[in-house]
Backbone as numpy.savetxt, mean C-alpha at the origin, in Angstrom:
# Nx Ny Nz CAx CAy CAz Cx Cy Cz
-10.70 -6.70 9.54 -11.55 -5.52 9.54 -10.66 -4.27 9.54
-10.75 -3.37 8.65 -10.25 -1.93 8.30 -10.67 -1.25 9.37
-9.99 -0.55 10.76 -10.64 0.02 11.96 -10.85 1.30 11.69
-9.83 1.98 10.56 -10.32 3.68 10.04 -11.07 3.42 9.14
-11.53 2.60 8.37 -12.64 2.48 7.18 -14.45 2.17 8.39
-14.01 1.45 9.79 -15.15 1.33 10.24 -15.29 2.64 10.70
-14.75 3.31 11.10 -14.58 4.53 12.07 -15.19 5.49 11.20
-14.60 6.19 9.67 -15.44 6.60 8.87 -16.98 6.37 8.20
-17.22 4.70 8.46 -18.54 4.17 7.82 -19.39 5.15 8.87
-19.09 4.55 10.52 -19.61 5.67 11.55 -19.90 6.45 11.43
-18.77 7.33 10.89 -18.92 8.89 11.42 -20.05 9.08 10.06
-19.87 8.72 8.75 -20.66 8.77 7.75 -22.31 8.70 7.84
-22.28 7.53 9.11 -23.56 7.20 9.48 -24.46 8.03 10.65
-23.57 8.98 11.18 -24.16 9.52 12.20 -23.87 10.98 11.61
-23.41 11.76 10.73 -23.20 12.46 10.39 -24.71 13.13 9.44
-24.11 11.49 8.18 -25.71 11.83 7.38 -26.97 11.65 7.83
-27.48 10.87 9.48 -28.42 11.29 9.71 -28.37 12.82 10.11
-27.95 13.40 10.80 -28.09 14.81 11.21 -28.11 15.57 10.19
-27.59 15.20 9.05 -27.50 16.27 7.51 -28.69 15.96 7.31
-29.54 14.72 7.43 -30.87 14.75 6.75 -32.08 15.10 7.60
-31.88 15.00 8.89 -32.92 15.66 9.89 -32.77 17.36 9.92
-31.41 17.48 9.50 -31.63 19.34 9.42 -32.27 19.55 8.18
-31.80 18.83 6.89 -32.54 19.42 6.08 -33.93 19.15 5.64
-34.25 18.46 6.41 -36.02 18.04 6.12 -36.71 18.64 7.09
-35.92 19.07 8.80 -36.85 19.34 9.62 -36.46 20.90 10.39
-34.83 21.50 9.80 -34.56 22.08 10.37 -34.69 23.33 10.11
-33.50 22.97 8.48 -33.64 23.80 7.23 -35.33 25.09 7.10
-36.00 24.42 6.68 -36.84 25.15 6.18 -37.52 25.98 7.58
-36.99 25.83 8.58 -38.17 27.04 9.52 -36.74 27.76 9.76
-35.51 28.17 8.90 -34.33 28.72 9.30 -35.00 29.70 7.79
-35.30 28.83 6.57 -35.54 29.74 5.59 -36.51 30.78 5.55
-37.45 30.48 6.67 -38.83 30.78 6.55 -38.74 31.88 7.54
-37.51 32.06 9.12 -36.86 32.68 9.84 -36.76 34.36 9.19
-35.04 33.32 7.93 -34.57 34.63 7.01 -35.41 35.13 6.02
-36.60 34.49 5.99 -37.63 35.41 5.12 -38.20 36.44 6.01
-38.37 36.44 6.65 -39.42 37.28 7.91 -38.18 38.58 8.60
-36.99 37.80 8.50 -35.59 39.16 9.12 -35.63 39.77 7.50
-35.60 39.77 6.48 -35.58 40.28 5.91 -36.56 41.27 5.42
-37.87 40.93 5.30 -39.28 41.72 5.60 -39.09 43.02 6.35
-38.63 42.57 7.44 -38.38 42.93 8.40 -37.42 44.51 8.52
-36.28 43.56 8.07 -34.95 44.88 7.75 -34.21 44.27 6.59
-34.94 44.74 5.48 -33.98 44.50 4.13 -32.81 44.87 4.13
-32.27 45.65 4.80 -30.61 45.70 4.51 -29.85 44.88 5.54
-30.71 44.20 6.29 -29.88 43.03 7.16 -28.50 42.38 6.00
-27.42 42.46 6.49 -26.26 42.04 6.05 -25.98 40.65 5.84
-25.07 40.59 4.74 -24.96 39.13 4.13 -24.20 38.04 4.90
-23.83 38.70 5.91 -23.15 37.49 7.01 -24.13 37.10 8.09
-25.50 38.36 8.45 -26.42 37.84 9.55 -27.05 37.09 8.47
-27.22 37.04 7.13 -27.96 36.56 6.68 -27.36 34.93 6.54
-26.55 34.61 6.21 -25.76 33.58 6.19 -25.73 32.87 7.60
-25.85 33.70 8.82 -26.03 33.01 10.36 -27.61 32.38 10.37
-28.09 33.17 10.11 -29.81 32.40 9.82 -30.16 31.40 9.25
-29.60 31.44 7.84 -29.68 30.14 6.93 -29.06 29.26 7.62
-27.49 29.49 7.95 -26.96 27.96 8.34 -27.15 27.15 9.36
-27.69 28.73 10.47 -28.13 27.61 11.67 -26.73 27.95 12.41
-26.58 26.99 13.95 -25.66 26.79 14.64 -26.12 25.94 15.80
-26.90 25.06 15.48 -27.41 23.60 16.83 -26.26 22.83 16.94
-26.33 22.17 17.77 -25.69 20.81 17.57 -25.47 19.83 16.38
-27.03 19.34 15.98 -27.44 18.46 15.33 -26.91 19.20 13.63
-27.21 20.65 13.35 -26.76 21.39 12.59 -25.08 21.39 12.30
-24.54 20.94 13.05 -22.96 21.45 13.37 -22.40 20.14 12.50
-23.34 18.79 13.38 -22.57 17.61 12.82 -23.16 17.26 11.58
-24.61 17.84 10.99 -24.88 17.42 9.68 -23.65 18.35 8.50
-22.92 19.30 9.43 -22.33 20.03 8.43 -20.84 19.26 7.70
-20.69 18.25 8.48 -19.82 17.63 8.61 -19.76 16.53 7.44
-21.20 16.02 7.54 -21.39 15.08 6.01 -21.02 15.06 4.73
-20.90 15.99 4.37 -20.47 15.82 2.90 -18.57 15.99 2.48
-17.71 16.43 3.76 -16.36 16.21 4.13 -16.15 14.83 4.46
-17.09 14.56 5.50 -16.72 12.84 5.57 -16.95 11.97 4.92
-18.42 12.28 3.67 -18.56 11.11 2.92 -17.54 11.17 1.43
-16.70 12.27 1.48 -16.19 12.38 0.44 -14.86 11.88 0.72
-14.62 12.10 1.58 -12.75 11.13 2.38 -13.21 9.71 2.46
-14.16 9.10 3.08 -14.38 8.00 3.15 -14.53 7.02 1.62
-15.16 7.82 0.31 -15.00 7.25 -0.94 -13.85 7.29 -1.45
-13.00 8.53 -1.48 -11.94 9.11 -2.19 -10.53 7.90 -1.41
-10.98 7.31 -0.39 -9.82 6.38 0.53 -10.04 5.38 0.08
-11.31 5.22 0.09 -11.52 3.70 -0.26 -11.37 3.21 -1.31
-11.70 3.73 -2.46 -12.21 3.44 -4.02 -10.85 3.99 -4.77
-10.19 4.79 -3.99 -9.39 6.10 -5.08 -7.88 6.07 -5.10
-7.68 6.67 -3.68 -5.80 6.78 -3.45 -6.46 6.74 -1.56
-4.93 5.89 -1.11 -5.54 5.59 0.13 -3.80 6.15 0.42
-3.50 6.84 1.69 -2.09 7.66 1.97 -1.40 6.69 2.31
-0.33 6.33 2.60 0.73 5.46 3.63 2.00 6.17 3.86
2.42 5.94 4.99 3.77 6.59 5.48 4.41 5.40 5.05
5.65 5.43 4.53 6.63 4.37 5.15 7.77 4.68 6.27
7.29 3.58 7.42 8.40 3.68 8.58 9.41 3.28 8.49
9.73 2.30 7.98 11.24 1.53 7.77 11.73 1.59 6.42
13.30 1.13 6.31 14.20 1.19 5.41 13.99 -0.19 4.39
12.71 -0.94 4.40 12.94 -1.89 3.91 12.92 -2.63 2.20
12.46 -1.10 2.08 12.12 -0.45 0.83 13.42 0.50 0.12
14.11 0.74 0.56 15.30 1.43 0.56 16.03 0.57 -0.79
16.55 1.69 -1.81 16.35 2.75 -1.88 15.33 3.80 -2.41
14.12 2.74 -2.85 13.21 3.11 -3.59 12.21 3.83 -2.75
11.60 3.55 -1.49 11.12 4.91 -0.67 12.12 4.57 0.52
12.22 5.60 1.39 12.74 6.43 2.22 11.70 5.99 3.78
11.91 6.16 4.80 11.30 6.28 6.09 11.12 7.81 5.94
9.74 8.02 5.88 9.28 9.57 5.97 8.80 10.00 4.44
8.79 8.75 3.68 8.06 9.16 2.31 7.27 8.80 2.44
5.72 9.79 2.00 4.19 9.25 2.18 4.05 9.15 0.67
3.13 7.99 0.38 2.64 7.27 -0.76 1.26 7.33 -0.90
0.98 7.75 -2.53 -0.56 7.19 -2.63 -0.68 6.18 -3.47
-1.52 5.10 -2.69 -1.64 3.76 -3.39 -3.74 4.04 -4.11
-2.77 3.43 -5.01 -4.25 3.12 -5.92 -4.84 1.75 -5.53
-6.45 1.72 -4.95 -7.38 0.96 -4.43 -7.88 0.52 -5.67
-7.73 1.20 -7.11 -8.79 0.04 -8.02 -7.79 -0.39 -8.96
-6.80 -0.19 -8.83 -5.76 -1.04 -9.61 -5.71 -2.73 -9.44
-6.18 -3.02 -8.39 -5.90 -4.83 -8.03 -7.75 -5.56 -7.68
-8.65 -4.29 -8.21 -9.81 -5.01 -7.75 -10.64 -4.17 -7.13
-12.09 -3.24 -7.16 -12.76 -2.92 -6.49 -13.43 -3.55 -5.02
-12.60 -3.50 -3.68 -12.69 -3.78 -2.55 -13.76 -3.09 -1.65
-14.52 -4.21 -1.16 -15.32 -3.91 0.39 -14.27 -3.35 1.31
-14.41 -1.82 1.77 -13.60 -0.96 2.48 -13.88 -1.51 3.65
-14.73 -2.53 4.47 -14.29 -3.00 5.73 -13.78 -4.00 5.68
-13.96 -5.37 4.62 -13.61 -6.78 4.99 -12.55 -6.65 3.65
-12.37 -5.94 2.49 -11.04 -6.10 1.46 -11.54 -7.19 0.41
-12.57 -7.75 0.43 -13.03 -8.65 -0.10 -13.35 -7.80 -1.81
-13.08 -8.60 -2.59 -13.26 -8.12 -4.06 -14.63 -8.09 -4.64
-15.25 -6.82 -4.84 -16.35 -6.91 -5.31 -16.22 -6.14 -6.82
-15.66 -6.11 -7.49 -15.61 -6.58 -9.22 -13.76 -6.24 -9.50
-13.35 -7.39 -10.08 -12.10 -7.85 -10.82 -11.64 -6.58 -11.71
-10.32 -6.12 -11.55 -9.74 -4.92 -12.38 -8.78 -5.44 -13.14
-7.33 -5.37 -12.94 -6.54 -5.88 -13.03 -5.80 -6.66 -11.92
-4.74 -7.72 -12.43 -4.22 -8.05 -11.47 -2.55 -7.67 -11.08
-2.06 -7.65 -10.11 -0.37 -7.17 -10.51 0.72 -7.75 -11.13
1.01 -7.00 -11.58 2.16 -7.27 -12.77 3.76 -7.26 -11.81
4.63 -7.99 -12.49 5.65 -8.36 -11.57 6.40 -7.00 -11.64
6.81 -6.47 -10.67 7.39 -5.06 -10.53 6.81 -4.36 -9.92
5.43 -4.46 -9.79 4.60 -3.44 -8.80 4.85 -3.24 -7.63
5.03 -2.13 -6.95 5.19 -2.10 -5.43 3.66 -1.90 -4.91
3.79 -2.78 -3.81 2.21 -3.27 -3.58 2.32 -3.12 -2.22
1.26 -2.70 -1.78 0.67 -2.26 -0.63 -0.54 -3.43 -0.22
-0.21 -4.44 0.82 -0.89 -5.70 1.10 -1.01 -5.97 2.93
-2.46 -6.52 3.19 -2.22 -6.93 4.46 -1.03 -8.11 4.80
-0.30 -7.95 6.01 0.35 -8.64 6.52 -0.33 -10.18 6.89
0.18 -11.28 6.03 -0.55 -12.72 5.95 -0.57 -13.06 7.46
0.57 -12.98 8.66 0.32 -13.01 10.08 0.08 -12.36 10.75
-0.14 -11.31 10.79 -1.46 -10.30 11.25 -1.96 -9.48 10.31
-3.14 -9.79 9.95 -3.56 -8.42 8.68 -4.05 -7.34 8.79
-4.09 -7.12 10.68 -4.32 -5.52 11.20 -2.59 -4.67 10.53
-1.98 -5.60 10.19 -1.00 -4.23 10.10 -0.61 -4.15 8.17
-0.77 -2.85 7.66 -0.12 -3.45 6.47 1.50 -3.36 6.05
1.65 -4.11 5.00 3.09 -4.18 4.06 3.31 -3.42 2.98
4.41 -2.59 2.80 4.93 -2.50 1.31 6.05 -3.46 1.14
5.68 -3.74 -0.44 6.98 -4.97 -0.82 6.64 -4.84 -2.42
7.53 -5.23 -2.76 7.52 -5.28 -4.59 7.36 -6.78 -5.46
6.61 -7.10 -5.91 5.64 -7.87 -6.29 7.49 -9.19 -7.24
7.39 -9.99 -7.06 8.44 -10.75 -7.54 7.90 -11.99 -8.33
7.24 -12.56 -7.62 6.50 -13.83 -8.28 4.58 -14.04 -8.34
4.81 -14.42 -9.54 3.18 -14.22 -10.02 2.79 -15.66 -9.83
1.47 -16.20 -9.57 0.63 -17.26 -9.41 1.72 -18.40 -10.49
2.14 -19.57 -9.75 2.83 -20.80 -10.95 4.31 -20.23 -11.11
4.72 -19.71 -10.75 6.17 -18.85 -10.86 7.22 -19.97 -10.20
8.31 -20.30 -9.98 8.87 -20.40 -9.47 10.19 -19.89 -9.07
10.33 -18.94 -7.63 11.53 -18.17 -7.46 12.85 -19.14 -6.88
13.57 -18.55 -7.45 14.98 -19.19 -6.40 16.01 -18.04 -6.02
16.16 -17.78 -4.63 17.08 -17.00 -4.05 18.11 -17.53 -4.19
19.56 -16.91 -4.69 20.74 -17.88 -4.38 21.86 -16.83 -4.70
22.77 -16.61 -3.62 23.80 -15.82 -3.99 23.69 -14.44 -3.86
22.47 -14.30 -3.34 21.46 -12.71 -3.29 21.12 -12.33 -4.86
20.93 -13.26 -6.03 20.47 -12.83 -6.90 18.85 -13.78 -7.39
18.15 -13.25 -7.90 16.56 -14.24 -8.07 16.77 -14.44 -9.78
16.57 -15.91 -9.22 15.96 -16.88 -10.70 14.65 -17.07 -10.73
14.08 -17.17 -12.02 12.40 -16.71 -12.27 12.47 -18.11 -12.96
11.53 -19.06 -13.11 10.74 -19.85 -13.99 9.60 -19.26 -14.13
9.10 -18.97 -15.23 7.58 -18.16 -15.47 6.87 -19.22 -15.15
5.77 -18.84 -14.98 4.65 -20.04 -14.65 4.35 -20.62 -15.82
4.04 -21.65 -15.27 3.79 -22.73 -15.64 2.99 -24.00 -14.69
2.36 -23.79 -13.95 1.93 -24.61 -12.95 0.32 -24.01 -12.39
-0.02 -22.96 -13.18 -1.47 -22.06 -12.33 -2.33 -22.90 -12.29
-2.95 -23.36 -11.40 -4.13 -24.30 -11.72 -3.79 -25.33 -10.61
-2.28 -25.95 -10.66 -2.19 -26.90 -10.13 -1.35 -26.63 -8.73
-0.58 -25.70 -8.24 0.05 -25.68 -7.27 -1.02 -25.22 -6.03
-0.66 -25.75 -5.07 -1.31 -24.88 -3.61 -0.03 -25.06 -2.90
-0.18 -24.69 -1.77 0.89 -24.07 -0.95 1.70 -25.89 -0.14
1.12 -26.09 0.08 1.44 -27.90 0.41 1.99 -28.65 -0.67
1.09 -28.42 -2.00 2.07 -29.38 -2.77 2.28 -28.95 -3.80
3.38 -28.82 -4.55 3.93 -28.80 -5.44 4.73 -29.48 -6.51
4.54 -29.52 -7.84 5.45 -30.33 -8.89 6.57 -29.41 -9.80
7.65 -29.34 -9.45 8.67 -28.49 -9.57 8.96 -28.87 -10.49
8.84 -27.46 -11.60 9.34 -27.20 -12.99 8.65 -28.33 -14.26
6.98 -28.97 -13.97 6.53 -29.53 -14.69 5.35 -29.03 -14.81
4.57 -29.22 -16.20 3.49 -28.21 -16.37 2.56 -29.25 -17.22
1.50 -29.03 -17.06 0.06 -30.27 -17.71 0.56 -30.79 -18.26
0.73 -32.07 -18.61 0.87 -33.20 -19.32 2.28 -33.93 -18.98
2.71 -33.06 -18.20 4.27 -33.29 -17.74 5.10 -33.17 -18.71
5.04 -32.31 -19.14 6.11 -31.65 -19.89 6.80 -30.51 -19.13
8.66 -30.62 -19.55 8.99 -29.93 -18.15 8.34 -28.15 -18.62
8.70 -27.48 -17.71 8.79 -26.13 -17.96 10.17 -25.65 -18.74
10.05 -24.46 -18.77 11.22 -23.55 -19.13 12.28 -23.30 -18.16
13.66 -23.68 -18.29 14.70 -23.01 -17.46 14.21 -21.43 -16.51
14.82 -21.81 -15.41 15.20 -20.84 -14.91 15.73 -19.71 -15.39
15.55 -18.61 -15.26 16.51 -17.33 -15.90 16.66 -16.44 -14.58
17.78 -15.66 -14.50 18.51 -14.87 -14.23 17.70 -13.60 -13.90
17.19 -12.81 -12.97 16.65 -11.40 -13.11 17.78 -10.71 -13.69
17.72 -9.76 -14.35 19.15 -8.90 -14.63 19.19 -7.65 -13.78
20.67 -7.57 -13.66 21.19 -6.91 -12.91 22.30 -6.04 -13.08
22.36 -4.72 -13.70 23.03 -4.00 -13.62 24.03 -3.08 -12.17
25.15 -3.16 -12.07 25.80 -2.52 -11.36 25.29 -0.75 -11.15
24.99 -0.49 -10.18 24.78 1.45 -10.13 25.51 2.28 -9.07
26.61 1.47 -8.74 27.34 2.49 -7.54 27.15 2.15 -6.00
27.48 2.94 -5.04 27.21 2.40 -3.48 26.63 3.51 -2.86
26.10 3.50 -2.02 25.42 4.26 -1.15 26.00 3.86 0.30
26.24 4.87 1.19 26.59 5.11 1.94 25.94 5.58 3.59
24.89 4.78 4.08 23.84 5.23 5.05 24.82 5.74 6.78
24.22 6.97 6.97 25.00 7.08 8.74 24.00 6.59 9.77
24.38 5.09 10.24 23.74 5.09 11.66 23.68 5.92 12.60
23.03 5.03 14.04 23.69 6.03 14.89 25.22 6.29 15.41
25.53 4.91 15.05 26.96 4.92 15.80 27.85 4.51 14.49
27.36 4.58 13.37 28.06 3.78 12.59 27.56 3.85 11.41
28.62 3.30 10.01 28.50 3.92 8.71 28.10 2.44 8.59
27.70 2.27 6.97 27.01 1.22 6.23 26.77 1.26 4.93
27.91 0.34 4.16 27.77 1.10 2.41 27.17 -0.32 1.88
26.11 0.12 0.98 25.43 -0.75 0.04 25.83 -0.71 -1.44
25.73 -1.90 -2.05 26.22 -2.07 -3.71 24.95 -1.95 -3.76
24.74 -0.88 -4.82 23.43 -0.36 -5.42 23.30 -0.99 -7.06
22.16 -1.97 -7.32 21.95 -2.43 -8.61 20.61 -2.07 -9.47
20.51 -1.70 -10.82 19.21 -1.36 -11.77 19.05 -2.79 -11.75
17.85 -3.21 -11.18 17.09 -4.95 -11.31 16.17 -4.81 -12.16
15.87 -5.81 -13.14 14.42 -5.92 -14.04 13.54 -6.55 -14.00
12.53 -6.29 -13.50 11.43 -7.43 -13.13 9.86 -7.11 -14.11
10.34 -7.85 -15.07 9.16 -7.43 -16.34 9.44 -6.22 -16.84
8.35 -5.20 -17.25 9.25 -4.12 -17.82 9.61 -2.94 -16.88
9.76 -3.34 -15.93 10.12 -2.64 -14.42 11.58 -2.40 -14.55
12.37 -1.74 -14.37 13.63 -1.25 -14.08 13.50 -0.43 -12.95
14.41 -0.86 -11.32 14.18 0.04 -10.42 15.44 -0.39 -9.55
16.11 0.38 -8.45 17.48 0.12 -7.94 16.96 -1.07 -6.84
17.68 -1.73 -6.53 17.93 -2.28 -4.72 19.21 -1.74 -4.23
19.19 -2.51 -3.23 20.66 -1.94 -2.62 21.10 -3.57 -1.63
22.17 -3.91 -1.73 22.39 -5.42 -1.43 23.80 -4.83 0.17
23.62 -5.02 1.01 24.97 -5.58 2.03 25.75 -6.56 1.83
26.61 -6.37 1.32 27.77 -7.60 0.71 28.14 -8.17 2.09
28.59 -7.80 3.80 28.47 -7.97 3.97 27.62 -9.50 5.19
26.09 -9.09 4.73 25.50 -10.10 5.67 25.23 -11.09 4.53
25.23 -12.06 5.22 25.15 -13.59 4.42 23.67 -13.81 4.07
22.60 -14.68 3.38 21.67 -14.70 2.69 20.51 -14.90 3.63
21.08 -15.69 4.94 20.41 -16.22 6.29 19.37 -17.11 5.88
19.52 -18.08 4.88 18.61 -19.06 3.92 18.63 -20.01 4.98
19.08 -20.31 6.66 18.48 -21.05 7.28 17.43 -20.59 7.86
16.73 -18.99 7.71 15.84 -18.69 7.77 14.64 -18.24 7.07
14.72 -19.16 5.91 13.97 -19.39 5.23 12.67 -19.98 4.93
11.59 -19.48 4.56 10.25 -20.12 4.78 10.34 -21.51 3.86
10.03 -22.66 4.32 10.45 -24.06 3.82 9.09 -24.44 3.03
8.76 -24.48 2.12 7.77 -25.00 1.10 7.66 -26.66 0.97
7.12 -27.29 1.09 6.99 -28.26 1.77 7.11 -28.50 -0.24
7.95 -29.90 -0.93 8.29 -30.31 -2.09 9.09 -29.79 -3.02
9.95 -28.76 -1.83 10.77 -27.80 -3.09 12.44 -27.24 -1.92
13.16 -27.45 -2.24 14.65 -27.15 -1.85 14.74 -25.90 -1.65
14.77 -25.58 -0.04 15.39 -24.44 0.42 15.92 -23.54 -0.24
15.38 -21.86 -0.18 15.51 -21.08 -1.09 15.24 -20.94 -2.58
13.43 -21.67 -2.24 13.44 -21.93 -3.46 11.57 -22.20 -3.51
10.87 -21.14 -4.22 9.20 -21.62 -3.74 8.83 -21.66 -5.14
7.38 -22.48 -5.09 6.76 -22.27 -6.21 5.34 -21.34 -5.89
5.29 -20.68 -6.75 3.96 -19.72 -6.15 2.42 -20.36 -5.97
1.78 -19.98 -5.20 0.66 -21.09 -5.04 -0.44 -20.09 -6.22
-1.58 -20.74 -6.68 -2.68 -19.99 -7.60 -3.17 -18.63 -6.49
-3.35 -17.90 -6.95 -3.76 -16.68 -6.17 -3.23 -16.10 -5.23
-2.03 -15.99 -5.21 -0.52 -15.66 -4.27 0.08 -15.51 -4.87
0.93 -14.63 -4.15 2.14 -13.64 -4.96 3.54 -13.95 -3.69
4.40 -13.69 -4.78 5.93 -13.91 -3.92 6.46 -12.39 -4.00
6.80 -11.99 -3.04 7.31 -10.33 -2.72 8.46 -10.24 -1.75
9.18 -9.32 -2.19 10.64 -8.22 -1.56 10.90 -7.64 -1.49
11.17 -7.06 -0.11 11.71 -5.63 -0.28 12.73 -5.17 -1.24
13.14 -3.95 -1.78 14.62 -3.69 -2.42 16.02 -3.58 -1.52
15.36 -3.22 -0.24 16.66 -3.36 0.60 16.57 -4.28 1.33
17.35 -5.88 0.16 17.17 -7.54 0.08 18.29 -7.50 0.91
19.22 -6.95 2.09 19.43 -7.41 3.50 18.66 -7.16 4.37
17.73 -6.02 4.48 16.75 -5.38 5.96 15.39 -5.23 5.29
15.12 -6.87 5.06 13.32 -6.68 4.60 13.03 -8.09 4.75
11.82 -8.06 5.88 11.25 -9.25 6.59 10.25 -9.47 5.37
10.23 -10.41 4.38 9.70 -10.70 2.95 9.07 -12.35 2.75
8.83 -12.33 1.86 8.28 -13.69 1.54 9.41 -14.73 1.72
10.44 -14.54 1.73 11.83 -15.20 1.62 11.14 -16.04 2.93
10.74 -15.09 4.09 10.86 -15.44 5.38 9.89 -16.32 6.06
8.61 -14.96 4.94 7.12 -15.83 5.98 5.68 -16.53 4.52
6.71 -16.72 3.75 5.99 -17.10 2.13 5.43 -15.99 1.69
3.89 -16.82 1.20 3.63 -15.77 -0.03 2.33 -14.81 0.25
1.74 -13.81 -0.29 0.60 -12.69 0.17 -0.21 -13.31 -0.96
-1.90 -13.95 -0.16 -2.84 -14.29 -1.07 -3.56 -12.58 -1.46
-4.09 -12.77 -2.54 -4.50 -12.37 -3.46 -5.54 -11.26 -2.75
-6.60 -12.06 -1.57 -7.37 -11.47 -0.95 -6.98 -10.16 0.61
-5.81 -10.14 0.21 -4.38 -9.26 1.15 -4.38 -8.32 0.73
-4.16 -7.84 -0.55 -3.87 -7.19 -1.75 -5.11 -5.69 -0.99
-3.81 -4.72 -1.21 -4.98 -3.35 -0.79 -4.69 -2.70 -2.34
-3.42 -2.21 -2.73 -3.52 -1.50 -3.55 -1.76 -1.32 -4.13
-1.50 -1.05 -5.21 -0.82 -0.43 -6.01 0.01 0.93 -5.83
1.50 0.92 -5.06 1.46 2.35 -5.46 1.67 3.08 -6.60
1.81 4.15 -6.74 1.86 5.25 -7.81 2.91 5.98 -7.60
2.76 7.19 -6.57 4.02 8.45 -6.30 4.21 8.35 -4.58
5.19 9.43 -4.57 5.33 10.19 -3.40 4.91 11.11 -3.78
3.84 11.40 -2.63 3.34 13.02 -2.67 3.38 13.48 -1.18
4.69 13.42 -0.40 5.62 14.11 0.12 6.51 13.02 0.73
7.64 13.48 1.16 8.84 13.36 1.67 9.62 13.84 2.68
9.29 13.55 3.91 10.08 14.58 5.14 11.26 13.77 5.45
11.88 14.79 5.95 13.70 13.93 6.22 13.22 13.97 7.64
13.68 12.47 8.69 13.53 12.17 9.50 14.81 11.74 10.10
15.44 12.85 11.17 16.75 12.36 11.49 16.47 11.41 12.51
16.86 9.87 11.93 16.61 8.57 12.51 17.72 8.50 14.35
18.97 9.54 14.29 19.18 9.52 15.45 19.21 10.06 16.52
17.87 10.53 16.19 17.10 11.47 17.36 15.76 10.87 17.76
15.10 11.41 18.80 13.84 10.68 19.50 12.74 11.39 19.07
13.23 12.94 18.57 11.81 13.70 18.16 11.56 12.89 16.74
9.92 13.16 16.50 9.36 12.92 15.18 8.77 14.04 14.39
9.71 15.12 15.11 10.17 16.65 14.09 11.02 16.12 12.72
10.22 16.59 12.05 10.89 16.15 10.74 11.95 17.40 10.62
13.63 17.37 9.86 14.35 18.76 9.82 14.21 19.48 8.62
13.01 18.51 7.78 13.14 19.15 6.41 12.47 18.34 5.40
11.97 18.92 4.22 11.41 18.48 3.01 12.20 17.88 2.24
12.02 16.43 1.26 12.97 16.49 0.76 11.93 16.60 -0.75
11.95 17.84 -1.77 11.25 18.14 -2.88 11.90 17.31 -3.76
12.83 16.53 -3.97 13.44 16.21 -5.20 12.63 15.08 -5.21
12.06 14.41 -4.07 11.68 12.79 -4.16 9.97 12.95 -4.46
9.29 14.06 -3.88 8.25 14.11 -4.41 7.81 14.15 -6.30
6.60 13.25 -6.25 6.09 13.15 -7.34 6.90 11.95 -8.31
7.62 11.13 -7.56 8.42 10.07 -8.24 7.91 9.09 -7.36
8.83 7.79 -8.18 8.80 6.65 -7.59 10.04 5.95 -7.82
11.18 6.25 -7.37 13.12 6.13 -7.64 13.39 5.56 -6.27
């Protein structure tokens, strides 16, 4: 259950009754008021006149409220829904302190309390950075970038990903699997290589301490976008989510599940870890940053020291 989508249905619901009891019961003895002040003293002024019409009750105050709340409550649900990102796990592609708007009808027109699909849009394409409930708790959500599509099979190895395109939709679920064979048993297609261009290092300041990343252009469909790898820390593939018919560091995607990773593939708790995000997870698609505050990570305030304008309106 969405607790700010129930919280808005609320306020929507107690709002538009009071918008509709003023204007059926309130409204018209306010019009009928400013007809009689005006009779009265025609040059009464356009602001007492404006106090008359609008009223100032209670019940008046919160019907005024209705048409602000029912318009945030569609425009979230149906449209662009905001997200902060808190962590680096996304790095270098958003930032901690870049807010995102994710598109809600890109993956499916969703019931804004239960997420449930009520008419089919598209589905995501490998490269998308996707905005999804968390499969072990789905009060909290995830960003992660979409890697393996339904029948896929990924292999981590060396910190670089091998793709088998699907070939298996229909027949895999999460228990069992037939690795690299497709209807009639005919094998599949080799494994291939994501490609990977070299782009330089980046250089992050802890608190106590520096940290340089090999920065690479990765291609995932017609996606071109950086990661950033710690040469560093080792692959930690004994902590790997184990797919029950398939060799460590190594899944086949189940039908209606997706395999996802962060770009900063040392500090991103990912499918690697806890498998794959079903289909019915899926919130939305992002698009841009439409802002960017610099958050000095070694301090306790959540005073931001500054804008960063170059990152707005992208997705780098």
């Amino acid at each position: 259950m969405n607790t700010l989508s129930l919280i808005l249905v609320v306020a929507c619901v107690v709002t538009g009754i009071a918008y509709a009891y003023d204007y059926k019961k309130l409204r018209p003895a306010r019009i009928k008021a400013l007809k009689e002040a005006l009779l009265s003293c025609p040059t009464l002024s356009k602001k007492d006149q404006r106090r008359i019409k609008e009223g100032s009750g209670t019940i008046t105050s919160i019907g005024s409220l209705f048409p602000v709340i029912f318009f945030v409550f569609l425009f979230r649900a149906f449209v662009f829904e905001p997200f902060r990102i808190p962590s680096g796990s996304m790095e270098p592609t958003l930032l901690p302190g870049d807010f995102i708007a994710v598109s809600k009808w890109s993956y499916g027109i969703r019931n804004p309390l239960t997420n449930s699909i009520w008419i089919e849009t598209s589905s995501p394409q490998r490269g998308d950075v996707a905005v999804f409930k968390y499969p072990e708790e789905p009060s909290i959500d995830y960003i992660k970038r979409i890697v393996g599509l339904p029948g896929d099979e990924i292999i981590f190895d060396n910190k670089k990903i091998y793709i088998r395109k699907a070939c298996n939709v229909g027949k895999v679920t999460t228990t069992e699997v037939q690795v690299g064979v497709q209807e009639g048993g005919q094998p599949c297609e080799s494994p291939k290589a994501v490609p990977l261009t070299p782009a330089g290092t980046i250089v992050v300041e802890r608190s106590t301490y520096q940290e340089e990343y090999a920065v690479f252009d990765e291609q995932l469909g017609d996606i071109t976008h950086k990661i950033q790898i710690n040469p560093r820390i080792p692959d930690l593939s004994q902590y790997f989510y184990r797919q029950k018919g398939v060799m460590r560091g190594s899944w086949i995607v189940p039908e209606d599940h997706y395999f996802v990773m962060g770009d900063n593939r040392d500090n991103s708790k990912d499918s690697r870890f806890w498998g794959f995000v079903p289909k019915e997870n899926l919130v939305g698609k992002t698009v841009v940053i439409w802002l960017s505050l610099d958050l000095d990570e070694n301090s306790d305030s959540m005073i931001p020291s500054g804008v960063r304008f170059s990152r707005i309106g992208g997705l780098d």
